[in-house]
N, C-alpha and C positions, 0 to 999 in steps of 0.2 A: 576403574577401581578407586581411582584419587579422588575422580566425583563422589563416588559413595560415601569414603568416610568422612569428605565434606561435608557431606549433609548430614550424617551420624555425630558428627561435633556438632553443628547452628542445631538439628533436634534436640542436644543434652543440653543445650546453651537455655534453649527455650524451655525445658520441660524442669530444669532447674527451679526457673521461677514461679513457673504452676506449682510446685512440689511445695513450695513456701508456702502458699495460700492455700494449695487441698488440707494442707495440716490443719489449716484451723478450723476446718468444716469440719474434718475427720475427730479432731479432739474433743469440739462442742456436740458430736452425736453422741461421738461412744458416751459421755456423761450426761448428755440431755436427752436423747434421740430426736434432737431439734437442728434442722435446717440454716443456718444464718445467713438467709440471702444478704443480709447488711454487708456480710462479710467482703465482699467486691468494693463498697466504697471506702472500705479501714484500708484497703490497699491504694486508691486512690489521695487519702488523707494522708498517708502514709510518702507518696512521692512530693505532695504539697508541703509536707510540715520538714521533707527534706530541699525544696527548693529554697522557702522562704528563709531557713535555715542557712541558708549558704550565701545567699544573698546579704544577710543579717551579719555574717561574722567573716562575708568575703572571702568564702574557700574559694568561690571563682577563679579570682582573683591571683590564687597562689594556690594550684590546683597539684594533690600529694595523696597520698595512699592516707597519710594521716587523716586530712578531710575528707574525705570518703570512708573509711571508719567512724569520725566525731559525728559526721549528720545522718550516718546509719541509728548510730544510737540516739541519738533526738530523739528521729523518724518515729524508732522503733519505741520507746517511753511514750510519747506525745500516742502513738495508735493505742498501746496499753490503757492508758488513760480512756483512751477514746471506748476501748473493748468494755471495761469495768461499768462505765457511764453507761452503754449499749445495754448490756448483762442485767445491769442495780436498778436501770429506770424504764426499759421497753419487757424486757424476761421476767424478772422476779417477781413481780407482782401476779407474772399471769400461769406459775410454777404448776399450782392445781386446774386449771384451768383445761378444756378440751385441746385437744393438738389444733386442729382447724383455727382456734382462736391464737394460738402462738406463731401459724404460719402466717396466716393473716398480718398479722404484727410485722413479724420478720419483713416482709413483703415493704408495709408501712417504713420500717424503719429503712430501709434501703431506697425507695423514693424519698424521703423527708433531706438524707442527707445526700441526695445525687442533686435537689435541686437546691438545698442551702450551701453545697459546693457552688453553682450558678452563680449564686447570689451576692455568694462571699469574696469567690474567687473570680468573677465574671467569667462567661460563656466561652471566650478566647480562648484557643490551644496558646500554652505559654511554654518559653523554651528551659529546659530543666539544665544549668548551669552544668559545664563540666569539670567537676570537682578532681577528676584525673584521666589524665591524659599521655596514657603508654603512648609512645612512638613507634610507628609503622607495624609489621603482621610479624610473626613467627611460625615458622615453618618448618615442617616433621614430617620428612619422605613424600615430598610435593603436598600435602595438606597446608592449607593456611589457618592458622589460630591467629584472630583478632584476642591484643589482650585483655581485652576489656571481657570479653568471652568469658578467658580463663579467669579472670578474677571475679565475674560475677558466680560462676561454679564450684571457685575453690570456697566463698562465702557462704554460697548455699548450703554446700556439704557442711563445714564448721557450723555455722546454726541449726543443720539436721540432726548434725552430733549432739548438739549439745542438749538438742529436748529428749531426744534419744535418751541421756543420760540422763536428765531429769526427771525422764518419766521411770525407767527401770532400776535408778541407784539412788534415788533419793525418797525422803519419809512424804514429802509434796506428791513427789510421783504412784507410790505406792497410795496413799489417801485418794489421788486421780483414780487407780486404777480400783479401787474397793466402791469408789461411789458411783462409778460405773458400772460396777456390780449389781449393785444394790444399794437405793439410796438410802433406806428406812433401815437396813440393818448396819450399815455406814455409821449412821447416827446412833444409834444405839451403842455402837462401840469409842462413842465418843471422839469423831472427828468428825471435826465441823462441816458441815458439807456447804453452804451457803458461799464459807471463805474457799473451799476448794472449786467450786464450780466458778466465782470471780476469777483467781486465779489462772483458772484455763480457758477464758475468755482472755484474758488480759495476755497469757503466751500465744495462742493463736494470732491474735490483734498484734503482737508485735512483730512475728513472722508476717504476717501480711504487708506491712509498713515499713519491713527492711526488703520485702519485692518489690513496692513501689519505688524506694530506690533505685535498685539495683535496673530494673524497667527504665527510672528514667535517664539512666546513666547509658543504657545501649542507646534506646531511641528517645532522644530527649524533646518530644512533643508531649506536653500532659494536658490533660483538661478536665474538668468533673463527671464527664462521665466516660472515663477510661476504664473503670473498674467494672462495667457492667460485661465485655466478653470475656476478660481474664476470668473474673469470678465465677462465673457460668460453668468456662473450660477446665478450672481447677474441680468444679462439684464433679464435673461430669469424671475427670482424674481419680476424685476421689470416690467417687460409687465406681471406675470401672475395678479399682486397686480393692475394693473393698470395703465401704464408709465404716470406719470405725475402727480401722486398724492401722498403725503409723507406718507399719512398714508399704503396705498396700498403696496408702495414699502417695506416696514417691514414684516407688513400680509403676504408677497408673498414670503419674503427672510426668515421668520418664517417657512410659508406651506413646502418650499423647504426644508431646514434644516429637518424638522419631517419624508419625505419622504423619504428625502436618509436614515436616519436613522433607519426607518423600513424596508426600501430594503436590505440594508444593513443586518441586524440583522436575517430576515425573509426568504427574496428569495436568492438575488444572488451578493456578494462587488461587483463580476466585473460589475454590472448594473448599478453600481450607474451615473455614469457620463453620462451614455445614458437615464436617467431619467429626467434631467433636459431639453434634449431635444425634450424627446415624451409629456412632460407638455405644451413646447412650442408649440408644431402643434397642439397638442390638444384645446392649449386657441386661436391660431388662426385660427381656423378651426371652432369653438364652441360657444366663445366666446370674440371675439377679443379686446375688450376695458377692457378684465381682469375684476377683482373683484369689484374695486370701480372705473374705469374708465366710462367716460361717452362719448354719441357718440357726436362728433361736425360736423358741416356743413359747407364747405366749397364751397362760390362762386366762378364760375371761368369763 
């Protein structure tokens, strides 16, 4: 039984930081009904612009809770940045445009910046400073929590909160949730859709880029293309949760995290990555609007 919720914690540990990264798939559908396969390399960008960052001002060095807050939020501005740029100069131009030609795009723009990560970064796994460093395991009725564990969970949850509440209590959130609606009647009612759809490029893109922290703070190997199975495992999260809905995308990046972790533990390590994709045919074979999604109707 100690084994089990062993592995019931490294699942929630893990499916924590999917949970960061389905959000931004999940937020760019509901308002676009577009894909952002890019979305895997903002998380990649996202641990880089937290290493060189550290490097830069020497959290290594003198390694605190504090610096591991300060280079979250770099990470997490420096990916927004990156999200808005994504949005303004690959998306918007192609707004009217056939879906086929935005997917396309998507596609494009997530190769262009896997191998200008390459390029910039060199091809090298490099090691991702450790900016804090809890001393030895903590332990609750024979279970072991590594603390980095917990702190990378208790972070997740407060930035799940906190879009949580931006999306439900605030006039940002509420403009998200109308344009998602309806973009043309959106507009009509006089809120700017253009700035809210940046905007929710630019929260997603920062939730990506405080995983890539928090990622390279557990296993501190990074390299440019790290972001290609996270990204993958958070879509498949978020269509199993239900694409488009916040709550969903967590539930689904949860489910995922406990799975691999029993596969892991129980069958077979080398399955784990091929798990995330028999969940996929299965929920669209089965169930395709996932767990809390709902079916819509489209006129044509």
């Amino acid at each position: 039984m100690i084994e089990f919720f062993q592995h019931v914690v490294n699942g929630i540990s893990v499916g924590s930081t999917y949970a960061l990264i389905a959000l931004g798939y999940t937020m760019v559908f509901g308002i676009l009904q577009l894909i952002n396969f890019a979305h895997g390399e903002v998380f990649m960008l996202g641990a880089f612009i937290g290493m060189y960052s550290s490097r830069y001002f020497g959290f290594g060095e003198h390694p605190s809770l504090w610096a591991l807050l300060a280079i979250l939020a770099l990470a997490m501005v420096g990916c927004a940045i990156m999200g808005f740029l994504i949005e303004r100069l690959a998306y918007r131009p192609l707004r009217r445009s056939p879906r086929i030609n935005v997917l396309i795009t998507a596609v494009g723009v997530s190769l262009f910046l896997q191998f200008s990560g390459q390029l910039l970064f060199g091809s090298d796994p490099k090691f991702f400073p450790q900016v804090f460093q809890p001393s030895g395991d903590w332990t609750l009725g024979g279970v072991r929590f590594n603390p980095l564990q917990v702190i990378v969970f208790c972070i997740s949850i407060v930035l799940m909160a906190i879009l949580q509440t931006i999306i439900f209590r605030t006039r940002l959130g509420r403009a998200m949730r109308a344009v998602s609606f309806n973009h043309d009647l959106a507009s009509l009612m006089g809120i700017p859709t253009n700035a809210v759809i940046s905007y929710t490029f630019m929260l997603g893109s920062a939730l990506a880029g405080a995983a890539g922290v928090l990622v390279g703070l557990i296993y501190p190997k990074i390299e440019p293309l790290m972001g290609t199975m996270p990204g993958l495992k958070a879509f498949v999260a978020a269509v199993l949760g239900g694409i488009g809905n916040v709550t969903g995308a967590v539930v689904g990046a949860l489910t995922l995290g406990l799975a691999e972790a029993f596969v892991v533990a129980y069958y077979a390590p080398t399955f784990r990555d091929a798990l995330a994709f028999i969940i996929l045919i299965l929920i669209l074979l089965f169930k395709p609007t996932g767990l809390f999604g709902t079916r819509r109707t489209e006129k044509v």
